[in-house]
C-alpha positions in Angstrom: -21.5 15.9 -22.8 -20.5 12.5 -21.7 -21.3 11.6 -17.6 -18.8 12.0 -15.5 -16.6 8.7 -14.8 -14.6 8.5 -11.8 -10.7 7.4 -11.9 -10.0 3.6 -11.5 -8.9 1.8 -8.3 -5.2 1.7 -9.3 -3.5 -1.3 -7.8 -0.1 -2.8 -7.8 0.8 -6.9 -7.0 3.1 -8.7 -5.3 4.2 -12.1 -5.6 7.0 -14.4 -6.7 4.6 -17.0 -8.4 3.8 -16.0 -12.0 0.5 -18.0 -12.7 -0.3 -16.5 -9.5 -0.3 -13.0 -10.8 -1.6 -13.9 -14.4 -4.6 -15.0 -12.3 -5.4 -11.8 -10.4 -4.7 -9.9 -13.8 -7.1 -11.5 -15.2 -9.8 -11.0 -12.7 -8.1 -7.3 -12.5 -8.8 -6.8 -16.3 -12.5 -8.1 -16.0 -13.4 -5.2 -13.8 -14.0 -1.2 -15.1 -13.1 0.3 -11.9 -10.1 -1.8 -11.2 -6.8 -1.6 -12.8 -3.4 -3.1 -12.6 -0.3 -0.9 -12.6 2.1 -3.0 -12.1 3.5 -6.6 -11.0 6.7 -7.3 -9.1 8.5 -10.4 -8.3 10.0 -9.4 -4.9 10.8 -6.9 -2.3 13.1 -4.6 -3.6 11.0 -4.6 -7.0 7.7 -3.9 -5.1 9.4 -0.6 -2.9 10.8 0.5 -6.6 7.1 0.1 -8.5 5.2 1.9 -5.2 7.6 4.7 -5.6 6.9 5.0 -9.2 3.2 4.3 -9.3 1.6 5.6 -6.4 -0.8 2.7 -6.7 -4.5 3.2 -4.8 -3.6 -0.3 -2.9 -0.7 -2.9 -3.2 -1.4 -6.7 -2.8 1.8 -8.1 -0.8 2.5 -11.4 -0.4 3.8 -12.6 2.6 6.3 -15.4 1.6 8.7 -13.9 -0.7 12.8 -15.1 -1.7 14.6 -11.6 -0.8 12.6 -10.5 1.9 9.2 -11.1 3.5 5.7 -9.1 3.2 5.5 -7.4 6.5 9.4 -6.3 5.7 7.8 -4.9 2.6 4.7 -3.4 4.2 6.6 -2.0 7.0 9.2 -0.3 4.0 6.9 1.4 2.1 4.7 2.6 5.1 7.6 4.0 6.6 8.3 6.0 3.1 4.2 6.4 2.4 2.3 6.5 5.7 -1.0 6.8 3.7 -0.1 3.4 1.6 -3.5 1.0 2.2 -2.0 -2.5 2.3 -3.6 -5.9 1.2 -1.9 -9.1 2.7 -1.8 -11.8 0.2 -1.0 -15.1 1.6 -1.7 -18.9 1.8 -0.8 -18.5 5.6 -4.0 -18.7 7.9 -2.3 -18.2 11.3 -3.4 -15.3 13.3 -0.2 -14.2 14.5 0.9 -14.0 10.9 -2.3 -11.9 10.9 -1.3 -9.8 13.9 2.0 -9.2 12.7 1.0 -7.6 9.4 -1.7 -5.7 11.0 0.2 -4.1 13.0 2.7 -3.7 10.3 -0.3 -1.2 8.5 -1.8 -3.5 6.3 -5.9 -2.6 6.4 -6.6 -6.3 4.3 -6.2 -9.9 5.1 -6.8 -12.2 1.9 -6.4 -16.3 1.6 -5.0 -17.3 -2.2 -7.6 -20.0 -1.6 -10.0 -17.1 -2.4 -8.8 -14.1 -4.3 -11.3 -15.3 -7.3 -14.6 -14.6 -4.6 -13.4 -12.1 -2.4 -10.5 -9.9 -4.5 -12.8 -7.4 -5.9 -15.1 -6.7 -3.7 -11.9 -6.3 -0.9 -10.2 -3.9 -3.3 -13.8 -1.9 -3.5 -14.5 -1.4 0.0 -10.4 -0.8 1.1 -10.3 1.8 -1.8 -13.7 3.2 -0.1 -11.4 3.2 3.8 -12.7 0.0 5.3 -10.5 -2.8 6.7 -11.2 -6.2 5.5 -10.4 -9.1 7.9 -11.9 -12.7 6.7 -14.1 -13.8 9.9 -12.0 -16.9 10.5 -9.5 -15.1 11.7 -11.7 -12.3 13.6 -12.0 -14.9 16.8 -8.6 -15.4 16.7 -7.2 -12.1 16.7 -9.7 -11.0 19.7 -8.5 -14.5 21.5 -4.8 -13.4 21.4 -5.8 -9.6 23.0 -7.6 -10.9 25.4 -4.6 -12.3 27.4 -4.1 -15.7 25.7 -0.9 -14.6 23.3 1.7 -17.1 23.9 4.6 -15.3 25.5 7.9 -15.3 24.0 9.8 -17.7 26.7 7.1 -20.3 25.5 7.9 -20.4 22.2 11.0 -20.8 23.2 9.9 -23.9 25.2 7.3 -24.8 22.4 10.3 -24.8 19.5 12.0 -27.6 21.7 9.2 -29.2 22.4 8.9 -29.5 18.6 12.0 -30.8 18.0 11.3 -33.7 20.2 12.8 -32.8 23.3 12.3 -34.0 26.7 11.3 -31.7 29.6 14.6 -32.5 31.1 16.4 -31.6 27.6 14.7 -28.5 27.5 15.1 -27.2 31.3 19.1 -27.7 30.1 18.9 -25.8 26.8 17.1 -22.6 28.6 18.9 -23.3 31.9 16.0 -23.5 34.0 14.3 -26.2 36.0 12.1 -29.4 34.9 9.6 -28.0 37.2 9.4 -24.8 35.2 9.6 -26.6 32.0 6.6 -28.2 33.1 4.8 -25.2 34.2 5.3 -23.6 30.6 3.9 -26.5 28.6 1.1 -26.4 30.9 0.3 -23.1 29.8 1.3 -23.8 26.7 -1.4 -26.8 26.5 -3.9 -24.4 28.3 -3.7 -21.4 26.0 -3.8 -23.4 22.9 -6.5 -25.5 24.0 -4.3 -28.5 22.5 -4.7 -32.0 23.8 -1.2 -32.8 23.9 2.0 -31.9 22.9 2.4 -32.8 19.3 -0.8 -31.6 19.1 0.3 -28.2 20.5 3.0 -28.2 18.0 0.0 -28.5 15.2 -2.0 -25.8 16.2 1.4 -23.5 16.6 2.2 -23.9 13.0 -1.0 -23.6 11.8 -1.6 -20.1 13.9 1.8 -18.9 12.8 3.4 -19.1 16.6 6.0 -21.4 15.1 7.4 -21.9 11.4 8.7 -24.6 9.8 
């Protein structure tokens, strides 16, 4: 009588980039305890596959053409509540972090290394642990701790990005140059950036703003 062997980690991907799939297949197909039920292309494909699979754990993109990742993650969740969520992305920004955390997702995981870290992430998800990358760990704590950029300063720090002048801005919110001033002075503060363009930089990269 042959041992017993357990069910595989059933998974389903999503992402509009082709080679980009063909890659995780292949590092899908290398592993006994893993396997791939399915690929889609975009939102509306993934919601259909998870409805018809009932995959273990999805991989989700978070840049997609019909809709974006945490739309998806926040879809499915509201159909599955159980669904355990893997964020794919290129995006290293803690508030994109944030944002599909608190969408349900339970897994964080850079394209830059799905080769290293994709197995051993779809292992200890399957097993109910939460895998956030430690660059982003800091981050994430950073932003709860009262250092979150508040809405009316993104506001300010969108103009600012554009190239406007204090003046210019005060105009466009209808508020004063002296509170325009205060803001970026926050701003500056909270985002530990040197200057202006360079609090512009370090928006982008965290996610606050998008190109």
């Amino acid at each position: 009588m042959s041992a017993y062997q357990p069910l595989p980690i059933t998974i389903l991907t999503v992402d509009d980039h082709p080679l980009f799939q063909q890659g995780i297949a292949s590092v899908i197909a290398n592993e006994a305890d893993l396997y791939l039920v399915g690929q889609a292309a975009n939102g509306a494909e993934a919601i259909a596959m998870y409805r018809e699979t009932r995959p273990a754990i999805t991989l989700i993109d978070l840049q997609m053409p019909d809709m974006s990742g945490i739309d998806v993650i926040v879809a499915i969740r509201a159909e599955f509540p159980a669904a355990r969520i893997v964020v794919l992305t290129t995006l290293e920004g803690d508030v994109n972090a944030a944002r599909a955390i608190k969408a349900g997702a339970v897994g964080y995981l850079f394209k830059s290394a799905v080769r290293k870290t994709l197995v051993e992430t779809m292992r200890n998800v399957h097993a109910g642990g939460r895998c956030i990358p430690p660059s982003l760990v800091h981050a994430l704590l950073a932003t709860r701790s009262g250092n979150a950029i508040t809405g009316r300063e993104v506001d300010v720090l969108k103009l600012v990005a554009r190239g406007n002048s204090n003046p210019l801005i005060a105009e466009a919110l209808s508020i004063s140059p002296e509170t325009v001033k205060g803001y970026v002075s926050s701003i500056l503060l909270k985002l530990q950036a040197r200057d202006r363009a360079h609090a512009v930089m370090i928006a982008l990269e965290r996610g606050i703003l998008s190109l």
